[in-house]
C-alpha positions in Angstrom: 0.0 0.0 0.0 1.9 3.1 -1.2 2.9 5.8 2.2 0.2 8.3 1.6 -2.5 5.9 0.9 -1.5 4.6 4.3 -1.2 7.6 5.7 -4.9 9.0 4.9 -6.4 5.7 6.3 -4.6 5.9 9.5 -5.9 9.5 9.6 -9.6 8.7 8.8 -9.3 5.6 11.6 -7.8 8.3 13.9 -10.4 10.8 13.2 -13.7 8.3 13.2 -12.4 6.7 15.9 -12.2 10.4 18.4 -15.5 11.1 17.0 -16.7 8.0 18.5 -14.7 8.4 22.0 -16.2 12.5 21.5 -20.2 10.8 21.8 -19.2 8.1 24.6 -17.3 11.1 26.7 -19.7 13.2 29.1 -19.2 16.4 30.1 -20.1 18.5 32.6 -21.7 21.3 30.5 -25.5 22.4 29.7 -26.4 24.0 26.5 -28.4 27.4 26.4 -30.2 28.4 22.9 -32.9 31.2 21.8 -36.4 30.5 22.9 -39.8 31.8 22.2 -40.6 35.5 21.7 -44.0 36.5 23.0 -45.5 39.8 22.1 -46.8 41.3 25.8 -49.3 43.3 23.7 -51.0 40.6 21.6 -52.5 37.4 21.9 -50.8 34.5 23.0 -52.5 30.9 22.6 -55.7 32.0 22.0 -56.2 34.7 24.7 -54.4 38.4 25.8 -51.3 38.1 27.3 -52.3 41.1 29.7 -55.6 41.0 30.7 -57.3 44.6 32.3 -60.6 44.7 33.8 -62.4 47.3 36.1 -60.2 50.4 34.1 -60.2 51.8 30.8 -57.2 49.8 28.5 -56.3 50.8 24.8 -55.6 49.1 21.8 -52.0 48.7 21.2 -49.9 48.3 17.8 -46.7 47.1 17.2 -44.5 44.6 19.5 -43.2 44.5 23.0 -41.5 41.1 22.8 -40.5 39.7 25.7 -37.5 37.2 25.4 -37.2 33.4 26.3 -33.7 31.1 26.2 -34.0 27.3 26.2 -31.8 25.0 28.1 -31.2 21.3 28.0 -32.7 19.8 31.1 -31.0 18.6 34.4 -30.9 15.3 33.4 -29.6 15.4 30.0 -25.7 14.7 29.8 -23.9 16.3 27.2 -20.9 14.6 25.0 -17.8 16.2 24.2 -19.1 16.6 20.1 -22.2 18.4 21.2 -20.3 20.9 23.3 -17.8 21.5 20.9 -20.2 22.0 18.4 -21.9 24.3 20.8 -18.7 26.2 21.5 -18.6 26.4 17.5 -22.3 27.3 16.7 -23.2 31.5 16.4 -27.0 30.4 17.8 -25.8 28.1 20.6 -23.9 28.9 24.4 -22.2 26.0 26.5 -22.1 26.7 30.0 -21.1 24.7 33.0 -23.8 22.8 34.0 -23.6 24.0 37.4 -24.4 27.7 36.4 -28.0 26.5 35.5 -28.7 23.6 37.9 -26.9 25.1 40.9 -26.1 22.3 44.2 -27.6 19.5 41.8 -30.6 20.9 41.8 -33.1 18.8 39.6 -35.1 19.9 36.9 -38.7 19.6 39.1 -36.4 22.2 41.6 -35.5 24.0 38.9 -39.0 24.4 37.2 -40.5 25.6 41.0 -38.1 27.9 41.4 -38.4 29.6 38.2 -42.3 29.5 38.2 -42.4 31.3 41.8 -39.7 34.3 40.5 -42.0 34.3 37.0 -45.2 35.0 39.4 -43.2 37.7 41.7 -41.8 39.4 38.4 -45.8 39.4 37.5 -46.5 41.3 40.5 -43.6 43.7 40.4 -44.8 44.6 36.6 -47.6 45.4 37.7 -46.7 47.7 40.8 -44.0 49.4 38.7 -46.1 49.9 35.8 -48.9 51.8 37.9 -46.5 53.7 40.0 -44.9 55.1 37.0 -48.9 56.2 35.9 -49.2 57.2 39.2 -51.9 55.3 40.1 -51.9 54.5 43.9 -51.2 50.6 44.9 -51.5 49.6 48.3 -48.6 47.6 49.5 -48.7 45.4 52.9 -45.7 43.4 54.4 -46.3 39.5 54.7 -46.1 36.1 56.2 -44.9 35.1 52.6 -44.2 31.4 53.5 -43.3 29.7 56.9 -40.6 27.1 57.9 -42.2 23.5 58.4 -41.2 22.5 61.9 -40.0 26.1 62.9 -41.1 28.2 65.7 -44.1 30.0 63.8 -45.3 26.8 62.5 -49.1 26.9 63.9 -49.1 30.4 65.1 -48.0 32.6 62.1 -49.3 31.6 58.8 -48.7 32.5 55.0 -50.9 35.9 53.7 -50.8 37.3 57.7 -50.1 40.8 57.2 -47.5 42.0 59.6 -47.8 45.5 61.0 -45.2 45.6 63.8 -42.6 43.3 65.7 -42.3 44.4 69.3 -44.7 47.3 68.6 -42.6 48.5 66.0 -44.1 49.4 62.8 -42.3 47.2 59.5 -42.5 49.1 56.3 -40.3 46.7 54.3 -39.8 42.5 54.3 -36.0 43.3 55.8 -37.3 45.2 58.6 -39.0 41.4 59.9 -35.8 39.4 60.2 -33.7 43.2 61.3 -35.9 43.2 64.6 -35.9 39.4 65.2 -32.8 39.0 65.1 -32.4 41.7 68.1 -32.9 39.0 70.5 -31.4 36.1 71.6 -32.4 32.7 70.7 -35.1 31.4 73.6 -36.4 35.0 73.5 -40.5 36.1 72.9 -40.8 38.3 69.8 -44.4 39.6 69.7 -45.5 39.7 66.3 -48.9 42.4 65.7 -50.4 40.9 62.2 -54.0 41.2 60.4 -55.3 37.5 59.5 -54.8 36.5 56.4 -58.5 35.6 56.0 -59.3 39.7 57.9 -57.2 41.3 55.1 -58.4 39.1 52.2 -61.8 40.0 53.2 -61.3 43.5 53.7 -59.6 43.9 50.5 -63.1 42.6 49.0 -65.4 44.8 50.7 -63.1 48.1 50.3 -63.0 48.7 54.2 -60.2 48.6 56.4 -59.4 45.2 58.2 -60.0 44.4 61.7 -59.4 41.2 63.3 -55.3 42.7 64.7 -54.2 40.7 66.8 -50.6 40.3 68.7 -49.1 36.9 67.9 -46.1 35.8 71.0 -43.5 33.6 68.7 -39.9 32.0 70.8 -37.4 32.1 68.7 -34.8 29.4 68.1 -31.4 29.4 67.2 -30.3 29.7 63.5 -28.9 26.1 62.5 -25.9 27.9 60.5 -25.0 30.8 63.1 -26.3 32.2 66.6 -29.1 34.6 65.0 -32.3 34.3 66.6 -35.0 33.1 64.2 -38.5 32.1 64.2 -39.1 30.4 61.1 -40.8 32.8 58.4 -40.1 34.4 55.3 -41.6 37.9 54.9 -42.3 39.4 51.8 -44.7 42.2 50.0 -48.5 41.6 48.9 -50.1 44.5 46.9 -54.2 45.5 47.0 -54.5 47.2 42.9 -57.5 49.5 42.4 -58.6 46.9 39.1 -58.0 44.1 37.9 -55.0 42.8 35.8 -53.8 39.3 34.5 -50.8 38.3 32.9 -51.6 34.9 30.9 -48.7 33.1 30.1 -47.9 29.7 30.7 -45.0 27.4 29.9 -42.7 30.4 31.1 -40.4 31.0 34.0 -38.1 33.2 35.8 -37.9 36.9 36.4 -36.8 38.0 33.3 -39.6 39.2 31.2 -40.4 41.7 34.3 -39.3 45.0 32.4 -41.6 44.0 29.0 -44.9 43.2 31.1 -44.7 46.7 32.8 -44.2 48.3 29.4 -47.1 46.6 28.1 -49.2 47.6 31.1 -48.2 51.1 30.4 -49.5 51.1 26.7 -52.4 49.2 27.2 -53.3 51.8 30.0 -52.3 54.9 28.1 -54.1 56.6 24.6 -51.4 56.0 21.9 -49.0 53.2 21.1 -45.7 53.6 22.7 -43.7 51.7 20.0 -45.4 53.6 17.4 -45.7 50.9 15.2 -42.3 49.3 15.7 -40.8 45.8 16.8 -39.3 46.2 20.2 -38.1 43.4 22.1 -36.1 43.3 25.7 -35.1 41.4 28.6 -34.6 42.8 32.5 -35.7 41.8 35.8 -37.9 44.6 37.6 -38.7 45.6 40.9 -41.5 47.5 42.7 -39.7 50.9 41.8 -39.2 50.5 38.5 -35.5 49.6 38.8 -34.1 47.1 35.9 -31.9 44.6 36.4 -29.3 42.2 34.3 -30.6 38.6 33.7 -28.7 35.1 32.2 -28.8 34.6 28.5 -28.7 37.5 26.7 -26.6 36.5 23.9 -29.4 34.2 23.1 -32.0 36.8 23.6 -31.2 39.1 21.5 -30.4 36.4 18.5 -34.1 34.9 19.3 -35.6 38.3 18.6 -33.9 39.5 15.6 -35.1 36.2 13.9 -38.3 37.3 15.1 -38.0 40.6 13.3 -37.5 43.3 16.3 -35.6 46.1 15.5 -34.5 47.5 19.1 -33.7 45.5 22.4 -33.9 47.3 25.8 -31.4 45.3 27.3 -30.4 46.2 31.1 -27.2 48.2 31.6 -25.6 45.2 33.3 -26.0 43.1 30.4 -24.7 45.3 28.3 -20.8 44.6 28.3 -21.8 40.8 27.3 -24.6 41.8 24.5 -22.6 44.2 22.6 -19.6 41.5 22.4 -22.1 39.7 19.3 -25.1 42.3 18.2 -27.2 40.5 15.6 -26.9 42.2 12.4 -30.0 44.9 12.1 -30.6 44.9 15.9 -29.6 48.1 17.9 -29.5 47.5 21.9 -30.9 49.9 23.7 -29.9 50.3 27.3 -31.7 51.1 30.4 -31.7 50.9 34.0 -35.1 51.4 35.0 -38.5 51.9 33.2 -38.7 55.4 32.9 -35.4 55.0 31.4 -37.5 52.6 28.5 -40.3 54.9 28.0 -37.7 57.5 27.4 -35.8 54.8 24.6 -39.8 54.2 23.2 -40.0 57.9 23.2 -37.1 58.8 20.9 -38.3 55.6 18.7 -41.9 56.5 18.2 -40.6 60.1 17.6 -37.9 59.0 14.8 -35.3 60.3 17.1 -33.2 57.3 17.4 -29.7 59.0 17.4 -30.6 60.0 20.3 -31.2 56.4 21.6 -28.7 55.4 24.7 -27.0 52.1 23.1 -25.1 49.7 24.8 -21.9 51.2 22.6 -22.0 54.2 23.8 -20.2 54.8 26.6 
């Protein structure tokens, strides 16, 4: 058999037989790739993505695209081919697989967690939307969840509202844990908190609750440290003047917070904020309107420009990362909080888009 013919079979045998080791091999990576785009101011499987009763809404034209990234699951192990490919691939981002499914969490973990910061993005949206309109929310601190076998555990329950610890008056979930963790584990913390049954029905009728009531709880000792605890997790419930849904399923996370207070703005306001134009975006919000960076924008923003959108409010802190590969056509617009997007919506409607604050400009 003459040298080079030898040669290029010992290279082929070489080469199919790395491929084959490459699909046996696992490695410890996850793959992340663009996922659905869902217009906040349309329909989405059959019904309105943002639902408004009890108030006046408007039509609204053009897009507010909120942004999705798909991942492979917990469970699935990835071969060395499909994470080079990966590494290779414009439309596909290899990660460690413990940068999605942190601690060995499992996808059924995974899927809770992201379904109860999709519903508290929901409810932010919503506050920071009608705050920016200036339309008055009510906002009560809460027994949010409480510790199975901890000290509250048959004496404070989930939905109490929480108007004082030791007679003084909480304004904020941190203030909760701040003046429990003033005493020493063994003692009495003297909760004052409205039922959650008095404020749910108070909230119906339109009257202020009744039913207070002062709640003793002994607090234990922290199992990591030597805080004083008692068990709970306090957090924020809102009372709206009307009614609004955001329908949605099959999504999770917080991420889609800064495009379903946008679309609550134009479907609450005359006009259309985009006039006319494809806008999509990403950002975590918060009950002030503040916007903040999220995983997976690389993906994002490929996702929407196959969908068509022109801009992409992406978060400030995103921005180093998403200007690194812009898709060809799409300009990235940064903001910080949500007056900062209805400014960016502004300058677009208006035609003013050199005036747009992009990611490149520093």
């Amino acid at each position: 058999m003459p040298r080079r013919t030898a040669t290029m079979l010992a290279s082929t045998l070489i080469l199919i037989a790395l491929l084959c080791a490459g699909v046996f091999i696992r490695v410890p990576y996850s793959e992340m790739s663009p996922g659905p785009t869902v217009n906040t101011l349309s329909d989405h499987n059959g019904e309105p993505v943002l639902q408004i009763s009890g108030r006046k809404s408007y039509p609204a034209s053009g897009h507010l695209n909120m942004t999705t990234v798909r991942v492979t699951s917990a469970e699935y192990n990835m071969n060395l081919v499909e994470a080079v490919y990966g590494w290779l691939a414009d439309d596909r981002l290899v990660v460690p697989h413990q940068a999605i499914y942190p601690d060995g969490q499992t996808e059924q973990q995974s899927n809770q967690e992201n379904a109860e910061e999709f519903s508290q993005s929901q409810e932010s949206a919503k506050v920071a939307a009608l705050r920016e309109l200036h339309i008055p929310v009510r906002s009560w601190v809460v027994v949010a969840s409480v510790l199975k076998g901890g000290a509250a555990q048959g004496r404070l329950h989930a939905g109490d509202v929480i108007k004082s610890v030791d007679g003084k008056a909480v304004k904020k979930p941190d203030d909760v844990a701040k003046l429990v963790t003033e005493h020493k584990p063994g003692q009495d913390v003297v909760f004052t908190v409205v039922p959650a049954k008095e404020q749910a029905a108070a909230e119906k009728s339109g009257k202020a609750p009744s039913g207070t009531r002062d709640v003793r709880v002994t607090t234990r000792k922290a199992p990591d440290d030597a805080r004083a605890i008692v068990g709970i997790q306090a957090g924020t419930d809102h009372t709206y003047p009307f009614s609004i849904d955001i329908k949605l399923a099959d999504v999770g996370g917080p991420s889609a917070g800064l495009m379903f207070s946008l679309g609550l703005v134009d479907k609450l306001t005359p006009g259309d904020l985009t006039g006319g134009s494809f806008v999509a975006g990403t950002g975590t919000i918060d009950d002030s309107g503040k916007v903040g960076r999220i995983g997976g924008i690389e993906m994002k923003t490929i996702g929407a420009r196959d969908k068509g959108a022109k801009y992409f409010l992406t978060p400030q802190g995103n921005c180093a990362t998403a200007e690194k590969n812009v898709p060809a056509g799409l300009t990235l617009v940064k903001v910080n909080t949500i007056h900062d997007a209805l400014a960016a919506l502004k300058d677009i409607r208006s035609g003013k888009t050199g005036a747009l604050p992009t990611c490149a400009k520093k």
